[in-house]
N, C-alpha and C positions, 0 to 999 in steps of 0.2 A: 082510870086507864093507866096500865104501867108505863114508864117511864122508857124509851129506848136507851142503850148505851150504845155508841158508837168510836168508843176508845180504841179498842181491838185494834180497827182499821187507819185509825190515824197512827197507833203504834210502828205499824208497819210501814205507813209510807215513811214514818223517821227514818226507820231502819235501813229503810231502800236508801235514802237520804243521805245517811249517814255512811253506807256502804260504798256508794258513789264517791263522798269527797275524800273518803282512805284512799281509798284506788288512784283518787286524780293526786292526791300530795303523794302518793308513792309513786307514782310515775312521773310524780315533776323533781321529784330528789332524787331521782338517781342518777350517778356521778356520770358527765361527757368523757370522753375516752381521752385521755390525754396525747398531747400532741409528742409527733416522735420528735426526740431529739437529731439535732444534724451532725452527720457525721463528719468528726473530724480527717480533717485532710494531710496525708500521711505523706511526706518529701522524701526522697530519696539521697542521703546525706553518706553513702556507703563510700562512696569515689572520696567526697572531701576530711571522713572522718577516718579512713583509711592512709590518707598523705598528711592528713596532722599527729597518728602512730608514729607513724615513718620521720617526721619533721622531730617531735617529742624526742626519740630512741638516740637520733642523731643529735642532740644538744649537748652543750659540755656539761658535762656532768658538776661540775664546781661552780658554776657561772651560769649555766641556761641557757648560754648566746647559742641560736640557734645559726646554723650555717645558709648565706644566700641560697646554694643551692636545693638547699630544704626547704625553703619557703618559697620557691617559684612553684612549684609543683599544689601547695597547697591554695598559692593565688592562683592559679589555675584553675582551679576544683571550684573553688570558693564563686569565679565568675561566670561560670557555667550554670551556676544553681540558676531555676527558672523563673524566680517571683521573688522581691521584697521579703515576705513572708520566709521564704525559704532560706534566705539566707541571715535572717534573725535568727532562725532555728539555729543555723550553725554557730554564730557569736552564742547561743543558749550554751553549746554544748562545750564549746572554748570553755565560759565560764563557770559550768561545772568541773570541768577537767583542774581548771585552776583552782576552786574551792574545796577539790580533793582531797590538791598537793598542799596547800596552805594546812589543811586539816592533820596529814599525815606531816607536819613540819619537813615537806620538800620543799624548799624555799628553790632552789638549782630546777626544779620541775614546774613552779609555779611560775616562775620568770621564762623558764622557753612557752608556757602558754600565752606568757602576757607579749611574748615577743612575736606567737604567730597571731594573736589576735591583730596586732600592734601593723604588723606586713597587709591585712587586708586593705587597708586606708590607702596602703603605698597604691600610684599610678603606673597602669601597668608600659611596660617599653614600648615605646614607640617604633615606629615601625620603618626604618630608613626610608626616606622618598629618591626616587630614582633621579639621578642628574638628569635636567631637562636637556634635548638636544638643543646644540648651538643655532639663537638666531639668522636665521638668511641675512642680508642687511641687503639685498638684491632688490627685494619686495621695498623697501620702503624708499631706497634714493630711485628705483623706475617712478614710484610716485611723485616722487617730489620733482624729476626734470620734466614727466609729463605735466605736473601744475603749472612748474614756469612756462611752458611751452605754449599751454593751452591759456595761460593768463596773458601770454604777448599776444596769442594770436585772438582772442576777444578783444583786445583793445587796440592793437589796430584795423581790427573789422569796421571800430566803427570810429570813423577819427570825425571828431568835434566840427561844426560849420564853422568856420575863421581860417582854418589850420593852414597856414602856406602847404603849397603843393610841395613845395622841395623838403617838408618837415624831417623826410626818414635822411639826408643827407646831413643834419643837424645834430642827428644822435650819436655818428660817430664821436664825435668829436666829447662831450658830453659825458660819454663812456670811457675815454680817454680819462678825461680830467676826475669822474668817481672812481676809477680804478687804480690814478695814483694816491688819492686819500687813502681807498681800502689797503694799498701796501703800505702807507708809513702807518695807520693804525694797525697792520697785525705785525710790522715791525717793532712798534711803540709795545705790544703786546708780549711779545717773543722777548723784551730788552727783561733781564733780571735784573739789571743795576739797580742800587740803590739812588734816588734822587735823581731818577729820571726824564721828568718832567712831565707838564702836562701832558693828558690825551689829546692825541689829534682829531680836530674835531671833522664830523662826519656832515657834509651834504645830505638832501634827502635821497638823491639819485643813489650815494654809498649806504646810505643808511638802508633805503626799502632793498638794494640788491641782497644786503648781508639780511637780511629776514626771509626774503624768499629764499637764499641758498639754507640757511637754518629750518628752515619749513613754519617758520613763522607767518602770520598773515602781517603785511604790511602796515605799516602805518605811516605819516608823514613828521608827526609830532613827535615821536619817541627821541630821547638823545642818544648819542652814540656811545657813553659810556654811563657807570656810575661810580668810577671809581675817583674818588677824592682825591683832586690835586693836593700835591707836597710840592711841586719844582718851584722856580721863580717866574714869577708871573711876568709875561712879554704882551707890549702892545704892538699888534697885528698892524692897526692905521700906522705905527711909525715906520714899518717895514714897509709898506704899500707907499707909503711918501719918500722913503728912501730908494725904492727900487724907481721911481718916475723923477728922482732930482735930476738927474744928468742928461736925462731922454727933452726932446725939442717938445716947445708947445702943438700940438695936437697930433703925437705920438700917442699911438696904442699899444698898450701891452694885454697880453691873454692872463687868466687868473694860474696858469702853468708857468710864463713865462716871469711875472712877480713872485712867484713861489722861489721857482730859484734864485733869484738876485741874493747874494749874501751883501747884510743889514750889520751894522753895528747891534742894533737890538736882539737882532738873534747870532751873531756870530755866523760857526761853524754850524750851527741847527737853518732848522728852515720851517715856517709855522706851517701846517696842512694849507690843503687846497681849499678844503671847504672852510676852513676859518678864513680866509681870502674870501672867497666867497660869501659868506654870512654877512665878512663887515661892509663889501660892496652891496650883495642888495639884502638889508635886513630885512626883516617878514615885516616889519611897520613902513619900508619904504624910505625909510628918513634915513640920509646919508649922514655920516659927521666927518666926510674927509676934506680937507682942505686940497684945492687945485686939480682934481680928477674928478673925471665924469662915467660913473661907470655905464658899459653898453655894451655891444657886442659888434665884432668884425665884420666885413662883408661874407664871411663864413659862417658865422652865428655863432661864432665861438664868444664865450663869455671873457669879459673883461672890465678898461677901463680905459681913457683918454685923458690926456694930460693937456688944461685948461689952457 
């Protein structure tokens, strides 16, 4: 029996085979479309490259110095441009302009570019601010007498359980005696002389009124000055013992009326009220005067009694 071939047909499906994977590699190599480029973004440099002409033409001709008024116009241009970006551009074009004139040995042209390059850095004028109108001062002292106002009248709304009933007849007198402190301290203040003397020292009564008139918040501790004595220092207890030598055993004097008595110690001066005050009742309580009893009048006026 002969033999079959079946070559023929297996030839063929090569073929087919082989036709197939040409097709697929030429369809797999052929080139992707390339991607478009982005377009560059074109500034409008006419205004600024047009006032650096202008700036340029106007330089001295030997020198380069370009004239202020030529270069305000180009700072103008210059800070108008709308981006970063855009205004690189323009120093680009400065510095071709100047690698022109170097090129062409303008030395006189190279230097007015390097001098309007040089102007952009400058800070542009400011801009006059308008005088402010003059403050009212109305607004603020109406505040400040309606505080004190409104501060007396909260605190005597509610006056403390102990309080004698006659307390407000007591204040007179009290406002008397911090009122002449506060005049020898803004006299003491007003004095230009040299060597002075000490500050007179302030009670707390002169002390809290000159804070509230200040628009200060009060306090009881603060001192009434800081300004460093220079004079010669006086003892206040020798003026209080001198102002009671001559007065009968259990004579009282007011802390006003020992103010005045003129003292060997103080001469023609006279110590404050509240240093009077302070040495009769210190804030510890503890007296150090010999023969007086400090206290106060049947008036409640402050003072002392002589032993």
């Amino acid at each position: 029996m002969a033999r079959r071939d079946s070559k023929p047909e297996a030839t063929e499906a090569e073929s087919t085979v082989e036709t197939d994977v040409v097709e697929a590699t030429e369809a797999d190599t052929t080139e992707a479309p390339a991607k478009e480029a982005k377009a560059e973004v074109v500034f409008d440099l006419s205004d600024f490259k047009s006032a650096v002409t202008t700036a340029i033409s106007e330089a001295d001709a030997s020198t380069g110095t370009v004239p202020e008024a030529s270069l305000a116009p180009v700072q103008a241009a210059y800070r108008d441009l709308p981006s970063v970006k855009a205004k690189n551009k323009a120093k680009e074009f400065l510095g071709e302009g100047m690698r022109e004139a170097m090129g062409n040995n303008d030395i006189a042209t190279a230097r007015a570019f390097v001098a309007v390059q040089d102007s952009l850095t400058a800070k542009a004028p400011s801009t006059p601010k308008e005088p402010k109108a003059p403050v009212d001062p109305t607004e603020g002292f109406v505040a400040k007498v309606a505080g004190a106002q409104l501060g007396y009248a909260l605190v005597t709304a509610d006056v403390p359980d102990g309080v004698a009933s006659d307390w407000s007849e007591k204040v007179a007198p009290v406002i008397a005696d911090a009122q002449s402190e506060i005049s020898a301290f803004r006299a003491w203040e007003a004095n230009e002389a040299e060597g002075k003397g000490e500050a007179p020292s302030l009670g707390y009564v002169a002390r809290t009124a000159l804070r509230v008139a200040s628009g200060k918040v009060p306090g009881a501790k603060a001192s009434g000055t800081n300004t460093p004595f220079t004079g010669t220092r006086r003892d206040v207890g020798a003026h209080i013992e001198s102002a009671f030598a001559d007065q009968p055993s259990g004579a009282f004097l007011t802390v006003a009326e020992i103010r005045t008595h003129k003292s060997a110690e103080y001469g023609d001066d006279a110590p404050s009220a509240g240093a009077i005050s302070a040495r009769l009742f210190p804030a510890s309580g503890k007296v150090s005067l010999n023969g007086v009893t400090p206290g106060q009048n049947e008036k409640g006026v402050r003072g002392a009694t002589k032993d």
